[in-house]
N, CA and C of each residue as an Amber inpcrd file, in Angstrom:
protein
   384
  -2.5420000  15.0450000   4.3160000  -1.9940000  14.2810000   3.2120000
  -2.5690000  12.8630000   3.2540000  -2.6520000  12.2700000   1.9850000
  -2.9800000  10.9870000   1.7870000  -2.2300000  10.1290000   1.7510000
  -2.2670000   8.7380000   1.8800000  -1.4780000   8.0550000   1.8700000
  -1.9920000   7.0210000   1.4970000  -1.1830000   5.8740000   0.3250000
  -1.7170000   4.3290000   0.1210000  -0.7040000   3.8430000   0.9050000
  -0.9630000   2.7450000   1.6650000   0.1400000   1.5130000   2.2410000
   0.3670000   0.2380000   0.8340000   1.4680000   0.5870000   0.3830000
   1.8440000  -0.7310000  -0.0550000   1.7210000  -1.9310000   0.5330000
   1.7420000  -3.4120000  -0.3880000   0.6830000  -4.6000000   0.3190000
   2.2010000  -4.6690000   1.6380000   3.0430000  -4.6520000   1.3470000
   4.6230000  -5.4010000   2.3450000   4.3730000  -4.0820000   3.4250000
   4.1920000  -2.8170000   3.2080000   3.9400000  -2.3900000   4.2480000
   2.8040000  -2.4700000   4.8000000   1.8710000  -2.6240000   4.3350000
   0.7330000  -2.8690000   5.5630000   1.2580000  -3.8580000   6.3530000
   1.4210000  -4.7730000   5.9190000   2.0610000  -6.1140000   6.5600000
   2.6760000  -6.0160000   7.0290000   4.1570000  -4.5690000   7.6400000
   4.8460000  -4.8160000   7.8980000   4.2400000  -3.9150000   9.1230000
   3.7560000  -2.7300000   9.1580000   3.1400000  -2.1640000   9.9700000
   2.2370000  -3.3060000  11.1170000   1.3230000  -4.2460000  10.3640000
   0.6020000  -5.1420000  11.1580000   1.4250000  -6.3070000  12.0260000
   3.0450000  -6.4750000  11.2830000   3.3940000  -7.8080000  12.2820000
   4.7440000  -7.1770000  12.4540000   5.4340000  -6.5020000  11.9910000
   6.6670000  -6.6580000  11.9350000   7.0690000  -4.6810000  12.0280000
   6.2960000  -4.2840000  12.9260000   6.4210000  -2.7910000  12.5940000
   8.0050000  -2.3010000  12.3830000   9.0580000  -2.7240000  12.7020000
  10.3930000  -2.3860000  13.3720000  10.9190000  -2.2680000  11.9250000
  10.5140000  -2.8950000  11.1850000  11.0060000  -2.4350000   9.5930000
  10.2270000  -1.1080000   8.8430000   9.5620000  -0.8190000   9.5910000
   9.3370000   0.6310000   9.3010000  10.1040000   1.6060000  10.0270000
  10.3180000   2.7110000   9.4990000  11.5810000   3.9760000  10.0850000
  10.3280000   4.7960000  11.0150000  11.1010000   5.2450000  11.3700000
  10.3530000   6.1440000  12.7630000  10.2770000   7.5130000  11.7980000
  10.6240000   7.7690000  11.2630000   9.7190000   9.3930000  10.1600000
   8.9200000   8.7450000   9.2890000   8.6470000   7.5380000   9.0080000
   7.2530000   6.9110000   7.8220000   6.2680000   7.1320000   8.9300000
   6.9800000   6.3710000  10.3240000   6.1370000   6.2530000  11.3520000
   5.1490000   6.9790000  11.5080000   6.2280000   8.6270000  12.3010000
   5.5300000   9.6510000  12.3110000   4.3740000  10.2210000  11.8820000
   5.2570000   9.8810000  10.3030000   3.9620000  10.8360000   8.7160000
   2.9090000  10.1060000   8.9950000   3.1670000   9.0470000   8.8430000
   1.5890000   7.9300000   9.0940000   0.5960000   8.1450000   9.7770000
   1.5590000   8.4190000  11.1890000   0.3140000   8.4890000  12.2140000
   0.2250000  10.3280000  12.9060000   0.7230000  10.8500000  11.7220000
  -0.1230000  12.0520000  12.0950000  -1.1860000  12.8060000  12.0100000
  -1.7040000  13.8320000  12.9110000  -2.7730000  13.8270000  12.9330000
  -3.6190000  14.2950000  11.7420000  -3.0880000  14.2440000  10.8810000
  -4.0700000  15.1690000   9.4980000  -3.1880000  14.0580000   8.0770000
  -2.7700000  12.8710000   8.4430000  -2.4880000  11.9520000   7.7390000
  -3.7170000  11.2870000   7.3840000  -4.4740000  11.1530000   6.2620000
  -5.0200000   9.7630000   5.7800000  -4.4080000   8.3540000   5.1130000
  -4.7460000   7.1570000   6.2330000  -3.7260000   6.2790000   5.3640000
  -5.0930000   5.1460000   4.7890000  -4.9090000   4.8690000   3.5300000
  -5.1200000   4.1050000   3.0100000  -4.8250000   2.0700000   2.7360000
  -5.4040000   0.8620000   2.2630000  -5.2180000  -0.1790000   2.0670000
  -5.9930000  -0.3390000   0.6310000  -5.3670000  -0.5810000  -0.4760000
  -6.4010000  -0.7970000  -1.7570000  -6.8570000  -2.3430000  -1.4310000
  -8.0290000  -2.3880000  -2.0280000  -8.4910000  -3.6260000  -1.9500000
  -7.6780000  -4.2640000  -2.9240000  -7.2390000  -4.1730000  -4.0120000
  -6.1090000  -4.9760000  -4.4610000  -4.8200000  -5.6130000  -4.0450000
  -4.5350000  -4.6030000  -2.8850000  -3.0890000  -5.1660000  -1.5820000
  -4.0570000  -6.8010000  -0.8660000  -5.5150000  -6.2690000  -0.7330000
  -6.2450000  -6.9290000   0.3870000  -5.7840000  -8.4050000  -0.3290000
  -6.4140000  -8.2070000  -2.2280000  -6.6840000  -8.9990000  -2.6380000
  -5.5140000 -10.3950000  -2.9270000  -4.2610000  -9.3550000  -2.9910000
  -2.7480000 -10.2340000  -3.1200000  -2.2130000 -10.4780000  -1.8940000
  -2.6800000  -9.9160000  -1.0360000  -2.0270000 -10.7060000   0.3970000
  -3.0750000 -12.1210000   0.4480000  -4.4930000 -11.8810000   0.5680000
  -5.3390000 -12.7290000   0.3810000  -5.0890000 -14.2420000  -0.3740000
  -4.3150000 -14.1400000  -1.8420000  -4.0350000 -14.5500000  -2.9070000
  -2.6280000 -15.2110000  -2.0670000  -1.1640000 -14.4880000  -1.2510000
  -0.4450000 -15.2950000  -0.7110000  -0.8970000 -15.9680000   0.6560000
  -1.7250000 -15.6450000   1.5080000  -2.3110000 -16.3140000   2.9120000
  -2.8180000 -18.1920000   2.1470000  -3.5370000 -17.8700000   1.0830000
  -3.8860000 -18.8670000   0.3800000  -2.8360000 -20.0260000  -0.0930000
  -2.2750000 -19.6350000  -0.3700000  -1.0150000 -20.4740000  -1.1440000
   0.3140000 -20.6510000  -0.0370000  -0.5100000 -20.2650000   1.1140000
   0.6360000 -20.6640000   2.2910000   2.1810000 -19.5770000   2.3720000
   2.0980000 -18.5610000   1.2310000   3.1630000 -17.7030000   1.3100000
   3.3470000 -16.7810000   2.5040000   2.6590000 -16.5170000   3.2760000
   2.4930000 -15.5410000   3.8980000   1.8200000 -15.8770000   5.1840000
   2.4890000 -15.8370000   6.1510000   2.0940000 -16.3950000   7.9910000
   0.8330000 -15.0770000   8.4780000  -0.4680000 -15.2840000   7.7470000
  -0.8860000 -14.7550000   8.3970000  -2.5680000 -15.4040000   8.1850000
  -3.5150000 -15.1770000   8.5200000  -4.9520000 -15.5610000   8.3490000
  -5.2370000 -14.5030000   7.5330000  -6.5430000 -14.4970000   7.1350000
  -7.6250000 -13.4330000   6.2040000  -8.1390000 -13.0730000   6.9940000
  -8.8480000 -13.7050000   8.5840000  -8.9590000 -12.8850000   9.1640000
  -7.9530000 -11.6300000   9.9230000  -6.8840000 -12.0590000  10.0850000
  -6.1070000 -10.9940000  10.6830000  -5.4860000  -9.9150000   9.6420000
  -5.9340000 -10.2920000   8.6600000  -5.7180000  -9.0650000   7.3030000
  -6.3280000  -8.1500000   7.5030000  -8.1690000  -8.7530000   7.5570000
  -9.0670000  -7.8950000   7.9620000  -9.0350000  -7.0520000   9.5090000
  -8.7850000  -7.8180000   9.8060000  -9.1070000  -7.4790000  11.7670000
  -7.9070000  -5.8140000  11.2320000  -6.3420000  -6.4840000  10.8510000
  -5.7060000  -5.2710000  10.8790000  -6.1700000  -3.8530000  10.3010000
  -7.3400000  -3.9800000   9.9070000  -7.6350000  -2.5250000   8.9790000
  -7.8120000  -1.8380000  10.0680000  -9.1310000  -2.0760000  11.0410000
  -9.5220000  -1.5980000  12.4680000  -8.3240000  -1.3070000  13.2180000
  -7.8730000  -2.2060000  13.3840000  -6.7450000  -2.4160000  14.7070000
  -5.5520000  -1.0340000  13.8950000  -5.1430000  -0.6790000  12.9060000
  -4.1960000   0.1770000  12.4660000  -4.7420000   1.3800000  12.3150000
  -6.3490000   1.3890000  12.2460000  -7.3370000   2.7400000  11.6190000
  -6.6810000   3.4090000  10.5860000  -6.5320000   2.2090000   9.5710000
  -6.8320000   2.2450000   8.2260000  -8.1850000   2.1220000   7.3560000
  -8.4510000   2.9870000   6.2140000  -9.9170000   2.8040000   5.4370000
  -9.3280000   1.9680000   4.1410000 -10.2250000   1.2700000   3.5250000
  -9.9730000   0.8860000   2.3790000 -10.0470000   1.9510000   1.1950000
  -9.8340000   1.2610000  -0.0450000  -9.3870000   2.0530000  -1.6360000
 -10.2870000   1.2070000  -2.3120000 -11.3910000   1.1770000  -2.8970000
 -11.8260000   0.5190000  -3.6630000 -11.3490000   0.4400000  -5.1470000
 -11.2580000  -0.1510000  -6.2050000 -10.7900000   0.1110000  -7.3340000
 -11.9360000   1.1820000  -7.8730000 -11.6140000   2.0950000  -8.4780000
 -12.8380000   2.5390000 -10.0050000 -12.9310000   3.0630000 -10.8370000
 -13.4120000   4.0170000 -11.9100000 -13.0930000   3.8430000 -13.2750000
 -11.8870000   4.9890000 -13.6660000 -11.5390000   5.7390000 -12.3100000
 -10.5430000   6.8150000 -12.5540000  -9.5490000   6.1880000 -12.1400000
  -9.5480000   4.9310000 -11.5400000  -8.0450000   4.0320000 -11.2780000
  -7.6580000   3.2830000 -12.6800000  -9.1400000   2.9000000 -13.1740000
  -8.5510000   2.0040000 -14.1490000  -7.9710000   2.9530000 -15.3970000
  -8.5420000   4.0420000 -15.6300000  -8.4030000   5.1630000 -16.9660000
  -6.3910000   5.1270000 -16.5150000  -6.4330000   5.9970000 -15.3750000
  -4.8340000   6.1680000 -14.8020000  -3.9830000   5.0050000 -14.4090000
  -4.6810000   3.3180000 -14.6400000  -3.6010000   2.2510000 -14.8500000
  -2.8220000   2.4620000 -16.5150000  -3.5550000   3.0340000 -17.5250000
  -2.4000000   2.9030000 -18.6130000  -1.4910000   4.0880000 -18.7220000
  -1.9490000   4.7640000 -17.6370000  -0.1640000   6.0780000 -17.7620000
   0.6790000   5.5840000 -17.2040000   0.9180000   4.8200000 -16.4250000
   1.7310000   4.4260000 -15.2350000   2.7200000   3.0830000 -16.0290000
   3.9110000   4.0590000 -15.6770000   5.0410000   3.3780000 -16.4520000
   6.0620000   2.9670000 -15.4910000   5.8040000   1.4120000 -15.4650000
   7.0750000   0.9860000 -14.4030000   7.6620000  -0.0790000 -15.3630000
   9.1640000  -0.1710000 -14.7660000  10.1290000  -1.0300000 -15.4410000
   9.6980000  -2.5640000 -15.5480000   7.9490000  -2.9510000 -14.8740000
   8.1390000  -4.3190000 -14.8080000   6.6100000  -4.5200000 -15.0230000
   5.9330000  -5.6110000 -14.9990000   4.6170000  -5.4790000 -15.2020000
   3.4370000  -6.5940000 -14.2950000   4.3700000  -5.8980000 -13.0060000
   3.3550000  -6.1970000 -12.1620000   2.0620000  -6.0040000 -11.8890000
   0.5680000  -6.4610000 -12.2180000  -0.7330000  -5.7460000 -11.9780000
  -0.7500000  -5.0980000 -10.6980000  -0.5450000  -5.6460000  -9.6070000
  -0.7580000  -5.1100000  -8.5060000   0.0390000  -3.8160000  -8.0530000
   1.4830000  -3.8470000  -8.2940000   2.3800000  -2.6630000  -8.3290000
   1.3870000  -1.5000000  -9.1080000   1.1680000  -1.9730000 -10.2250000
   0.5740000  -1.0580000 -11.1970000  -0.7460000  -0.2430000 -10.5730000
  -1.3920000  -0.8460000 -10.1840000  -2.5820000  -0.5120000  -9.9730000
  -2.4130000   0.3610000  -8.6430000  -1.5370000  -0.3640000  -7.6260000
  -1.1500000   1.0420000  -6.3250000  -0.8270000   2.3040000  -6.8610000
   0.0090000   2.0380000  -8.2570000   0.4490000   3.8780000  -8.7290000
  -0.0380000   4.2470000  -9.4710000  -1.5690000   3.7480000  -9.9340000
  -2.9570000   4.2870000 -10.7020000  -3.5620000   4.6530000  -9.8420000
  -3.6980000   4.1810000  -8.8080000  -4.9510000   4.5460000  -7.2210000
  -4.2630000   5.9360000  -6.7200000  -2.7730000   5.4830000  -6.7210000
  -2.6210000   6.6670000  -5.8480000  -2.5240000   8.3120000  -6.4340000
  -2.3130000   7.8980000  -7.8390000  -2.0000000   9.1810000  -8.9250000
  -3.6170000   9.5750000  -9.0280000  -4.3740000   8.9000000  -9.2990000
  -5.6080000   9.2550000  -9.2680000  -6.2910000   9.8720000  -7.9700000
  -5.7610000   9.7110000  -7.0860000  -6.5340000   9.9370000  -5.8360000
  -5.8580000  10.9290000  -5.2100000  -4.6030000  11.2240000  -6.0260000
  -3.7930000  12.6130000  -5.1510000  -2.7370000  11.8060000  -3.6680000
  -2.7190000  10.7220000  -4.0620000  -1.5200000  10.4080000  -2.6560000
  -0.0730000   9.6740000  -2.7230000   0.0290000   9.6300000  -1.8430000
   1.6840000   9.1550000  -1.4410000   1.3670000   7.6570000  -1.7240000
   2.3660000   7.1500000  -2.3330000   2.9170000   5.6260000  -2.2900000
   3.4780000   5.0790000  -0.7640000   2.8660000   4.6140000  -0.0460000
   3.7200000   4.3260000   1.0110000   4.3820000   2.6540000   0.6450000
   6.1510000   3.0760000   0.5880000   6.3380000   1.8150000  -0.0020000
   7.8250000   1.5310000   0.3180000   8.4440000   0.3820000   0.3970000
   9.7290000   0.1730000   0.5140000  10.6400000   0.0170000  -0.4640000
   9.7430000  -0.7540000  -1.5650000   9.9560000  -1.3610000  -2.8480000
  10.9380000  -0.5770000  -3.7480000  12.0200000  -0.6160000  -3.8660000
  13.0510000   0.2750000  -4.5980000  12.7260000   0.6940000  -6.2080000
  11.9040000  -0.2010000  -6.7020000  11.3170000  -0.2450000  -8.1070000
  10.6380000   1.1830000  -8.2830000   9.4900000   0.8460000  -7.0430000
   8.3330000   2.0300000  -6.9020000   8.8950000   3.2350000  -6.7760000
   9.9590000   3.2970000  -5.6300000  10.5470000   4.7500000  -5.6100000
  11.4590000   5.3220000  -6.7360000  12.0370000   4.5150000  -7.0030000
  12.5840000   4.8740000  -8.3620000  12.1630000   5.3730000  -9.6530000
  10.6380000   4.5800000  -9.8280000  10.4770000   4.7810000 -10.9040000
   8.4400000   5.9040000 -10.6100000   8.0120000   5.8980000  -9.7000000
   6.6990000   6.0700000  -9.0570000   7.3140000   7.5160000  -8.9450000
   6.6790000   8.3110000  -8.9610000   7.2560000  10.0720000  -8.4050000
   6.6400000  10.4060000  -6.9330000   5.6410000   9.7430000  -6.6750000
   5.2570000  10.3800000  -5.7300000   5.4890000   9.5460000  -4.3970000
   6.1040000   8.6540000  -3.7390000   6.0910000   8.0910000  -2.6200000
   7.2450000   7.9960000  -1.2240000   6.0470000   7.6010000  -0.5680000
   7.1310000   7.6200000   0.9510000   7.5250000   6.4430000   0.9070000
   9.4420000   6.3120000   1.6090000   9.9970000   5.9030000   1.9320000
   9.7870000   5.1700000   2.9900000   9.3110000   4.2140000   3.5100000
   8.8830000   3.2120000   4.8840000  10.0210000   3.0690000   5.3460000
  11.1690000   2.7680000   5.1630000  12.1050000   2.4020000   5.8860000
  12.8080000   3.1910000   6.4930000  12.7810000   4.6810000   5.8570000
  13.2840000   6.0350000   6.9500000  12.3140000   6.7350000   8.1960000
């Protein structure tokens, strides 16, 4: 199975793992799990490291891809076609675009975000 990491869970996986549940855990790191980082998470964590929101460097954004053996998501033209099906209650680009990548690509939302699960059909729960 596939998997995207939402941007708060990568992040949370990289500093703060204990807010992830021990069955996201599991799924994550099993052995026939692929987990994913879109370069758009890269690009909005990037976007808060900048503006001082977020205690972390760009390098340790990057360093974490290795260090978690995570691959990246590039955006492309079957993400962007499947950004206008994707119907969420709010109109976040970045939200949006995780549940165009992942509908397009066949995977799980990995996400905490109550919005996403609610309204996203396909994603894991991080916090169980």
């Amino acid at each position: 199975m596939k998997y995207l990491l939402d941007s708060h869970t990568y992040v949370w996986l990289l500093v703060a793992s204990e807010n992830v549940g021990s069955d996201a855990k599991n799924v994550l790191s099993a052995s026939d799990a692929e987990v994913f980082v879109s370069t758009a998470s890269l690009w909005e964590l990037s976007l808060k490291v900048a503006k001082g929101k977020l205690n972390l460097t760009s390098e340790q954004l990057f360093e974490g891809l290795e260090a978690l053996g995570v691959e990246t998501l590039s955006i492309n033209t079957d993400h962007i076609k499947a950004y206008g099906e994707v119907r969420l209650p709010h109109s976040d680009p970045f939200d949006t675009v995780l549940c165009a990548q992942a509908q397009a690509e066949d995977m799980k939302l990995a996400t905490a975000d109550r919005v996403l699960i609610e309204n996203y059909k396909n994603c894991l729960d991080v916090r169980q």
